[in-house]
C-alpha positions as CSV (number, residue, x, y, z in Angstrom):
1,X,102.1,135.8,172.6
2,X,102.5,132.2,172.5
3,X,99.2,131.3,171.9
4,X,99.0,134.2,168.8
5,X,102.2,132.2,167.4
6,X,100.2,128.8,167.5
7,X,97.2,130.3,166.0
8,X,99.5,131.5,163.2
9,X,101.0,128.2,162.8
10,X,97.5,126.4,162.8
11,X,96.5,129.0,160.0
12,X,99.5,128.2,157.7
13,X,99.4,124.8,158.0
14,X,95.1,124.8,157.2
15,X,96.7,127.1,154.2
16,X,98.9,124.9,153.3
17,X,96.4,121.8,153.6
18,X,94.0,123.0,151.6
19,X,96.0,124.6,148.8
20,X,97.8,121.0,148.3
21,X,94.3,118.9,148.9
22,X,92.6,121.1,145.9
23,X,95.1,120.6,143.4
24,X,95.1,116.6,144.4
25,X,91.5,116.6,144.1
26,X,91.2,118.5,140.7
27,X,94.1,116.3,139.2
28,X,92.9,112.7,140.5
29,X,89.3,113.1,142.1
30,X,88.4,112.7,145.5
31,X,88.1,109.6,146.2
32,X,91.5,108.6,145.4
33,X,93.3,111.3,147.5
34,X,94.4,110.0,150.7
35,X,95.6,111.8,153.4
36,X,98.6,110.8,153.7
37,X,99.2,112.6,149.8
38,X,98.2,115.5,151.5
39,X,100.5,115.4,154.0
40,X,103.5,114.4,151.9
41,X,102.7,116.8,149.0
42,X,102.1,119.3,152.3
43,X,105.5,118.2,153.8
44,X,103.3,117.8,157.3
45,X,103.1,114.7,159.3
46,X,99.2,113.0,159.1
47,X,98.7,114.3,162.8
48,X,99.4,117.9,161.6
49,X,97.0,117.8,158.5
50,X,94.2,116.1,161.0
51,X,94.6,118.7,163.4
52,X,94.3,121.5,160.5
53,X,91.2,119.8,159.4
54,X,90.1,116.8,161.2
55,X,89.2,114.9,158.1
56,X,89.3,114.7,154.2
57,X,85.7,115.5,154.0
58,X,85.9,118.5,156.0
59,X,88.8,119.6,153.4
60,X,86.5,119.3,150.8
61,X,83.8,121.1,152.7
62,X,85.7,124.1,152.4
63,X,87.1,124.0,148.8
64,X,82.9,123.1,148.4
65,X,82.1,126.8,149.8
66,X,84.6,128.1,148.1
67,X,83.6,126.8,144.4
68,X,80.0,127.4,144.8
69,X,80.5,131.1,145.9
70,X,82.9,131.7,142.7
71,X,80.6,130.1,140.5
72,X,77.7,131.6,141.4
73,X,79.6,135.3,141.6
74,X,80.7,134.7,137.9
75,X,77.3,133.8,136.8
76,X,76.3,137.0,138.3
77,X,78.7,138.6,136.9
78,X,78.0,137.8,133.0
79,X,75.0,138.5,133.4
80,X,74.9,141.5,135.2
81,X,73.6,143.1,138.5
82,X,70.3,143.3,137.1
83,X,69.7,139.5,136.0
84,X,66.3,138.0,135.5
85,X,66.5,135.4,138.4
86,X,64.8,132.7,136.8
87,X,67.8,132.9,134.0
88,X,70.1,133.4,136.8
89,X,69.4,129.9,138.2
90,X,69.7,128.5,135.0
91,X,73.1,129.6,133.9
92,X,74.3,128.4,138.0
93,X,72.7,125.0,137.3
94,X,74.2,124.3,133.8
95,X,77.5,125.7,135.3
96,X,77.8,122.9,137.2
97,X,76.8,120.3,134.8
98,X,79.4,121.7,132.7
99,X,82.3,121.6,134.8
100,X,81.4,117.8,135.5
101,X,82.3,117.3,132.1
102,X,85.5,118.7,132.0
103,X,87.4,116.0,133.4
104,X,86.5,112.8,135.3
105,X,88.0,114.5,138.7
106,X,85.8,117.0,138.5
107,X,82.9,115.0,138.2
108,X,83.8,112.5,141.0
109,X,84.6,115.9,142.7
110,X,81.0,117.3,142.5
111,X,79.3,114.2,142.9
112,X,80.8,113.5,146.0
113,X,80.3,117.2,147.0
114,X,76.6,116.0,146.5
115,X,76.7,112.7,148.4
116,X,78.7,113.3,151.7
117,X,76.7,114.1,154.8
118,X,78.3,117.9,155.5
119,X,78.7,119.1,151.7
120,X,75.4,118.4,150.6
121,X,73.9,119.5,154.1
122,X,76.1,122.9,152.6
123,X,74.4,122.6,149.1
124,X,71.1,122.3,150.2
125,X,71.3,125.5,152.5
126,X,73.0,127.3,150.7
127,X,70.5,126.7,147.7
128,X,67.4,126.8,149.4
129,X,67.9,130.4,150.5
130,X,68.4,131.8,146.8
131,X,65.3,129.7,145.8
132,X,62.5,131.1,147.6
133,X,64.1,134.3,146.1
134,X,63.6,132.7,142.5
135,X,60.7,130.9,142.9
136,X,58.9,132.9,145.7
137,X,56.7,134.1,143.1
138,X,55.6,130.7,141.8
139,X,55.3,129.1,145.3
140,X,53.6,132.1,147.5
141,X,52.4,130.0,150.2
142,X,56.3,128.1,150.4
143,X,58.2,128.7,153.8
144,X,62.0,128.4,153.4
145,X,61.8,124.8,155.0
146,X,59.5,123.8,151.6
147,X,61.9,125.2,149.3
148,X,64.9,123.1,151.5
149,X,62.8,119.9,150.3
150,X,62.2,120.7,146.9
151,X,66.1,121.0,146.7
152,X,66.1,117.8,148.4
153,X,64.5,116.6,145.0
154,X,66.2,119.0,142.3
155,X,69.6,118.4,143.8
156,X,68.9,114.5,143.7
157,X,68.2,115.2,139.6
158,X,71.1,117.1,139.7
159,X,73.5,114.7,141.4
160,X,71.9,111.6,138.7
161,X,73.0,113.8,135.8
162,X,76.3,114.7,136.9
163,X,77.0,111.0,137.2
164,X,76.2,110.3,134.3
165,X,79.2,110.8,131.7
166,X,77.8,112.7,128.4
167,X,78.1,110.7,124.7
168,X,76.9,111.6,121.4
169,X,73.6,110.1,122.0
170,X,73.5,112.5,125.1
171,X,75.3,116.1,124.9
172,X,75.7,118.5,127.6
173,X,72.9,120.6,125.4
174,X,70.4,117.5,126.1
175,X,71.5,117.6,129.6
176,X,70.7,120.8,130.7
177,X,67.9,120.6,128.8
178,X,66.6,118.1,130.6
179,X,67.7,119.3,134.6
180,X,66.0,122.7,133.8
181,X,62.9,121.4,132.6
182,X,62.3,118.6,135.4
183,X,63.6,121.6,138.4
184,X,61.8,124.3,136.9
185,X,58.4,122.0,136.6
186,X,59.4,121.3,140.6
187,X,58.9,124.7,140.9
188,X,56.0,125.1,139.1
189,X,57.3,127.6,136.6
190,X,54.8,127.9,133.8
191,X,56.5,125.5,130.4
192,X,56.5,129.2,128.5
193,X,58.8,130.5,130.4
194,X,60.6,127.3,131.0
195,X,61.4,127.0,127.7
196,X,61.9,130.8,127.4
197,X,65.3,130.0,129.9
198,X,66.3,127.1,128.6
199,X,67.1,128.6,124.5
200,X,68.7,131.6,126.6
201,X,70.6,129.5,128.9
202,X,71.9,127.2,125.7
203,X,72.7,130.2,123.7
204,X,75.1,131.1,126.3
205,X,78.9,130.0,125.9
206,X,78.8,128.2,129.4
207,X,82.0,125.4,128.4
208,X,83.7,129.0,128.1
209,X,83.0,130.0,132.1
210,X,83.3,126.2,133.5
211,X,86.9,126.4,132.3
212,X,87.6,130.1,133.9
213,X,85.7,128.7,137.0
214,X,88.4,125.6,137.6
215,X,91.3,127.3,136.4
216,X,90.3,130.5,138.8
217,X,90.2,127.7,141.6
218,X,93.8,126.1,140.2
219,X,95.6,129.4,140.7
220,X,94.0,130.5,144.3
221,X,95.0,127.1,145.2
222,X,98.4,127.4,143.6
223,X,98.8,130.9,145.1
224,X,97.3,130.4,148.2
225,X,93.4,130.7,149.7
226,X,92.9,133.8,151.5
227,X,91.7,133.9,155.5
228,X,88.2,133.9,154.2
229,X,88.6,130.9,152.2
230,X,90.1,128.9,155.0
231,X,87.5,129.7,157.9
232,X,84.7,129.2,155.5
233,X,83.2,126.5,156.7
234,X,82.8,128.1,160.5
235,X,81.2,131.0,158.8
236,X,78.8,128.9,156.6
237,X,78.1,126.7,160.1
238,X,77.0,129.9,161.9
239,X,75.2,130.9,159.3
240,X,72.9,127.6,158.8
241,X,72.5,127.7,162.8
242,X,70.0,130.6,161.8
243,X,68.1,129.1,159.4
């Protein structure tokens, strides 16, 4: 009985954690949320919030899981269950370079999803296993392990763009433009139907699902993540312990 109560308490507490440490991290960025905001905006001591998660990055690891899964369900989603792949990828990859511009928390957000040692571990992974889907077809003789070190590459471009703050002389259009055409070349997608994705991917009102995408994230962390949400990170563990 006792130890059911203490497993309760740990689970509100990691609830209570995270829900507090996203809505920091959206308002001010990563970097300059500390744990000690977390534990005052929590009203937990800095022990409590390190033995909920043992460290900021590992907080961010599981909003990380969380974000990418939502994102990648909505592009699905708009686009339906029967999506051409190859467009697929496209509308996942501009998501991303979308949201980055929609404030500078976000982008120091993402970028540092894409720089720490256990969310871009995640990001690799978890992308490597929908690319050999995508580009299985382009790259028959590619083993899962190639298409982890072509990400190694496309997620470097990636990471260089979202940095990099867009401008007249360089709109979110040029952008995406520009990611697509260097990944899909990576992945030896012919340039006709490279540029085939790219006008349909730019046609698409993407600024429109980057907003529904952080505000969806704003009010689970308002309302509270769900069990699944909190434990995602063992679940995404076990999982890369396959691969």
């Amino acid at each position: 009985m006792k130890q059911g109560k203490r497993y309760q308490r740990m689970e509100e507490t990691r609830a209570q954690v995270l829900r507090e440490s996203v809505v920091l991290f959206l308002e001010q960025g990563y970097r300059e949320t500390t744990i000690e905001q977390i534990a005052a905006c929590a009203g937990r001591t800095k022990s409590a919030v390190l033995r909920a998660f043992p460290d900021k990055e590992a907080i961010l690891y599981a909003l990380v899981t969380h974000m990418f899964s939502v994102q990648f369900s909505g592009a699905r989603s708009m686009l339906g269950g029967n999506a051409d792949l190859l467009l697929l990828y496209g509308v996942e990859t501009a998501l991303q370079l979308h949201i980055c511009e929609l404030s500078e928390s976000l982008r120091d957000l993402y970028t540092t999803a894409y720089s720490l040692p256990s969310t871009m571990e995640y990001i690799y992974r978890r992308t490597a296993q929908e690319l050999q889907q995508i580009f299985g077809k382009y790259l028959p003789d590619a083993a899962q392990s190639d298409f982890y070190e072509l990400e190694l590459v496309s997620a470097g471009v990636m990471r260089g763009l979202m940095a990099r703050k867009c401008d007249m002389y360089f709109p979110i259009e040029r952008k995406i433009a520009l990611f697509l055409r260097c990944a899909l070349k990576i992945y030896d997608v012919p340039v006709e139907e490279r540029e085939a994705v790219i006008s349909r991917v730019l046609a698409m009102d993407l600024a429109a699902m980057a907003h529904s995408t952080v505000e969806n994230t704003t009010r689970l962390a308002h309302a509270g993540f769900d069990r699944t949400t909190l434990w995602a990170s063992a679940t995404e563990e076990q999982g890369e312990d396959a691969l």
